[in-house]
N, C-alpha and C positions, 0 to 999 in steps of 0.2 A: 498766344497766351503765355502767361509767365511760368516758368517751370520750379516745379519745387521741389525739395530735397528729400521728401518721404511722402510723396504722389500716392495715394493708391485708388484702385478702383473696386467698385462698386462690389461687396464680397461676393454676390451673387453671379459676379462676372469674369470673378478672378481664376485662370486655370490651374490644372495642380501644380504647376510650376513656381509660379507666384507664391501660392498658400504655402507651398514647401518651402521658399525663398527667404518669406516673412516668419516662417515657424523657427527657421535655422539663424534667423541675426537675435531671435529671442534665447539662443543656446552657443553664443557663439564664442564665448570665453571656454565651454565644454568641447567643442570641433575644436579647438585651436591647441589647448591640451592636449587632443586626444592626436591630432597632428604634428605634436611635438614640439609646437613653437613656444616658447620663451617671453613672456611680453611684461611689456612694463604696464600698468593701468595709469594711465594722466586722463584727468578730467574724463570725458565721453571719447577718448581716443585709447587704445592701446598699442605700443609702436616696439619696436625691436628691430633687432639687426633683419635684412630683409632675408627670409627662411630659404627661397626658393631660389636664387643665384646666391646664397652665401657670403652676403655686406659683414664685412667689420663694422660699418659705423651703428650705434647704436639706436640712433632716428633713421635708418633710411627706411623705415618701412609700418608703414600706420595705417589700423583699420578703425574707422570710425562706427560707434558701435550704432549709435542714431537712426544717421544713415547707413549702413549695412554694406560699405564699399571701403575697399582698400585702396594704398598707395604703396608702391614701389618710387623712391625719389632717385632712385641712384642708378637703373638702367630700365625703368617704366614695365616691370614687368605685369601690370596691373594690364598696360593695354595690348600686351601678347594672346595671358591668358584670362583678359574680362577682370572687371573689377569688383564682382560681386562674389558673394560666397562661395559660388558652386565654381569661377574662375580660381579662387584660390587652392582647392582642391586642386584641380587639374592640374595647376604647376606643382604643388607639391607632391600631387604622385603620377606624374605623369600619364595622366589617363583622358579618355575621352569625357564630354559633355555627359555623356550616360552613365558610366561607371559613379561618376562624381555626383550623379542626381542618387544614384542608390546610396554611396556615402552617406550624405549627408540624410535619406533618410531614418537611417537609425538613431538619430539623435533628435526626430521630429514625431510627433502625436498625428496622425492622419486621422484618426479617428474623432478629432475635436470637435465639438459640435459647430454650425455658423455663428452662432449665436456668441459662444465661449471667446471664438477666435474676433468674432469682432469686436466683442467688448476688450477684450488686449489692445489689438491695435490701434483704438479708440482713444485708448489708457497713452500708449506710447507716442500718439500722433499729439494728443495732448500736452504730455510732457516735453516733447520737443520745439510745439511752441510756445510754452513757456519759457523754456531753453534761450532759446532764438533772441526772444521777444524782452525779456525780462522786466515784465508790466509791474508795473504797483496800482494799487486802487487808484490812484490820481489819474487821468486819461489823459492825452493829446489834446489840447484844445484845436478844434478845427474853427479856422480864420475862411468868411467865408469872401470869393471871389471879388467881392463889390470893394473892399481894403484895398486891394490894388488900384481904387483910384484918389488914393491918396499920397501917392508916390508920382513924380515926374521926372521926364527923361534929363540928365545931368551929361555936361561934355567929359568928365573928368575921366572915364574911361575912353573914351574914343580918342582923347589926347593923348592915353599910354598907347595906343596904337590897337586895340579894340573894336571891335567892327560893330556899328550901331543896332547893325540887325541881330546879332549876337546878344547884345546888350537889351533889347528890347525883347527878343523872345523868351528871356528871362524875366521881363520883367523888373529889371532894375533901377533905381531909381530914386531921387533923394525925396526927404517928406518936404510937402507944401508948408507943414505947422512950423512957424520956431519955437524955440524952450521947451521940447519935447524930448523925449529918452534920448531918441536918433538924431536928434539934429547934428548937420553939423557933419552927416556920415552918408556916404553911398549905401542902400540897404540893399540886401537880396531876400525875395522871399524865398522858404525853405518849406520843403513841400516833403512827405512820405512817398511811400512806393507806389501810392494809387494817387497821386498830385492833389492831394489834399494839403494845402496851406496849414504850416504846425509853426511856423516860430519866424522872428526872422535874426539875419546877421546884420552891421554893419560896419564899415568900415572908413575910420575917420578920413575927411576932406588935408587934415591938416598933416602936413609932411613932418612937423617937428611933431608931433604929439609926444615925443617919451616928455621931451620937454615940459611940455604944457600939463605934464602929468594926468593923461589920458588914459585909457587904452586904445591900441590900431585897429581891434576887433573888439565888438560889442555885440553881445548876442540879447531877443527880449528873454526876459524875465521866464516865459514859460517854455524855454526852446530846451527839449533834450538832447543835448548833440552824443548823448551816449547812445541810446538806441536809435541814433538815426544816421542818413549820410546822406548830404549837397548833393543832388544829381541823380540819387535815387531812380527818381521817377521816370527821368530823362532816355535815363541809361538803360535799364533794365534789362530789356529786348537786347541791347547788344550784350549785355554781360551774358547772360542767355547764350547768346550765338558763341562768342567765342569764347566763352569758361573761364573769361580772366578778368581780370579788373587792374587799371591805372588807378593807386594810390595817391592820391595829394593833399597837401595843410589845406586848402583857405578853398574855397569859390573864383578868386583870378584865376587857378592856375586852371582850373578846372571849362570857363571863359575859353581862355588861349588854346588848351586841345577841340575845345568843341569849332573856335576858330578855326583850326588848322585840320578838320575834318578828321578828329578823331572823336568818339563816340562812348568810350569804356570807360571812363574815367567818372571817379568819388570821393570826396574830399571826408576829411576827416573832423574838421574844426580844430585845427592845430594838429599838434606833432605825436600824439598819443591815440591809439585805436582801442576800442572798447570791447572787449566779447562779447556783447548783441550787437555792434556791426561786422565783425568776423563770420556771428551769423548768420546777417540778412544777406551777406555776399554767397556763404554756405546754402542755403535755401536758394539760390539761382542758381546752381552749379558751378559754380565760380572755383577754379582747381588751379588757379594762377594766380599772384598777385605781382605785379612789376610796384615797386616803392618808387615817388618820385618828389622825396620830401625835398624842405631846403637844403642848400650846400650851404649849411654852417656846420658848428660844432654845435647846437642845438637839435638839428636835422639830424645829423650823424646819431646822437642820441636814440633819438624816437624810431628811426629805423633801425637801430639794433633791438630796441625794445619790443618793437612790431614783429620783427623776427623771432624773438624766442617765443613773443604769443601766438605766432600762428605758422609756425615751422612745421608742425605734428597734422596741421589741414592741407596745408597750399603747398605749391612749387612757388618759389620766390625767388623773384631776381632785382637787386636794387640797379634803379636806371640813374649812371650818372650823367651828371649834367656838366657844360664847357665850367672851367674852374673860377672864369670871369663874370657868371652868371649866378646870381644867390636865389633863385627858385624856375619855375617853369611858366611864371605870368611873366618874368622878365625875355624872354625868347622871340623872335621873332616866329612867324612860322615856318623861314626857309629852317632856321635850327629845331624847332619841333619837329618836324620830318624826318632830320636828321638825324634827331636824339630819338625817333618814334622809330626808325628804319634798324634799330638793334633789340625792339619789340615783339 
């Protein structure tokens, strides 16, 4: 099952550890004062020099107030001593797991009623999917299954070196109609995190299009690439397992690692990422991100951009790619492995 970012269970089930846990990230600007730390407040993050090995830099150390877990970027002190509040304790006063559950009592209401303390975390699980999610009254149109047979298999990818059964388990494929939005264009359809069909992409047949004054990516009409990511669905389970996620522009590039038996990877729909996709990555645990946009000066762009927005969540490492090669669909997969073997 998919893991989320602020899980809880059932109050009736929850031991005092938990209750104490959840009472203390609802006080946790007051422990951190009261601990001497220093912090900046950016958005749902607070960050500062890292308290507990004593960083100069002034990001290397971010608790996310949401989720109730912190980061060490600069020597991981987060997974010495645990990532959550009662671990921060510990490193900062060198004490046992117990000493540091008394701590942080004093700053928590044990007395709350159930009732009191669920309607909170009701409030707070609330707000953070909205957070996450960042819905407007207009919904997702869900496209249902039987759409897909209006799309047929096209060689055009399997001629870039493309493997058809790749090609197919996607789904991909040109429309049967002419003089239609898409014609004219490979489509992929674009699916949410529970593979429900929301939009689709496509991508022009013709090699000159700047020419022909096109565009090379056409997305429909009702597709939100802000709160959404290519592969979502696909991926999930693995972003899950290994807490990171491969960054990419488009759906090829995205193709070629699932070719080359890599699994982690989410496209962005160009060279800009969204804060409700920093989310949805956030909401699987996802505590890595590897950037592996194009090698232009466009590219170069959007991953420094990407970097200041999500510097304060993720450990980040931009993946470069050989100097000859302008993205990661252009690669073969002996070079994906290669370029994947420093992941």
């Amino acid at each position: 099952m998919m893991k989320m970012s602020f899980h809880l269970e059932p109050l009736e089930k929850m031991n005092n550890i938990d209750t104490i846990k959840e009472l203390a990230n609802l006080k946790v600007h007051e422990i951190l004062s009261d601990l001497g730390i220093n912090y900046t407040d950016r958005y749902h993050s607070l960050t500062a020099p890292c308290p507990i090995h004593g960083s100069d830099r002034i990001d290397s150390w971010s608790y996310h107030v949401d989720r109730g877990i912190w980061r060490c970027f600069s020597r991981d002190c987060d997974k010495k001593y645990d990532s959550d509040i009662f671990g921060l304790v510990k490193g900062m006063k060198s004490c046992s797991f117990g000493e540091a559950v008394d701590y942080i009592k004093k700053f928590v209401d044990l007395n709350i009623s159930k009732e009191k303390l669920k309607a909170i975390l009701d409030a707070r699980n609330n707000r953070e999917f909205v957070i996450k999610t960042k819905r407007t009254n207009k919904q997702n149109k869900i496209y249902p299954e039987e759409c897909l047979s209006t799309l047929e298999y096209h060689g055009y990818l399997e001629s870039r070196g493309f493997s058809r059964t790749t090609v197919e388990e996607y789904h991909v494929g040109i429309g049967k109609s002419t003089g239609k939005y898409m014609s004219n264009r490979i489509v992929f359809p674009v699916r949410n995190i529970n593979g429900e069909i929301i939009g689709f992409t496509g991508r022009s047949l013709f090699e000159d299009w700047k020419e022909r004054g096109i565009p090379k990516w056409l997305h429909s009409r009702d597709l939100d690439v802000k709160n959404n990511l290519f592969n979502i669905d696909r991926a999930n389970r693995n972003l899950v397992e290994k807490e990171s996620a491969i960054i990419v522009e488009g759906p090829l590039d995205v193709l070629r690692l699932e070719d080359s038996g890599i699994r982690n990877s989410v496209a962005i729909f160009g060279k800009k990422m969204y804060s409700p996709q920093m989310f949805i990555l956030m909401s699987l645990g996802v505590v890595k991100l590897y950037l592996a946009l194009d090698n232009d000066a466009a590219g170069q762009s959007g991953t420094d951009e990407i970097v200041k927005l999500t510097r304060n969540f993720f450990n980040i490492k931009v993946v470069k790619l050989p100097k000859n090669k302008k993205d990661i669909g252009e690669l073969s997969n002996s070079e994906i492995l290669e370029v994947a073997s420093g992941i």
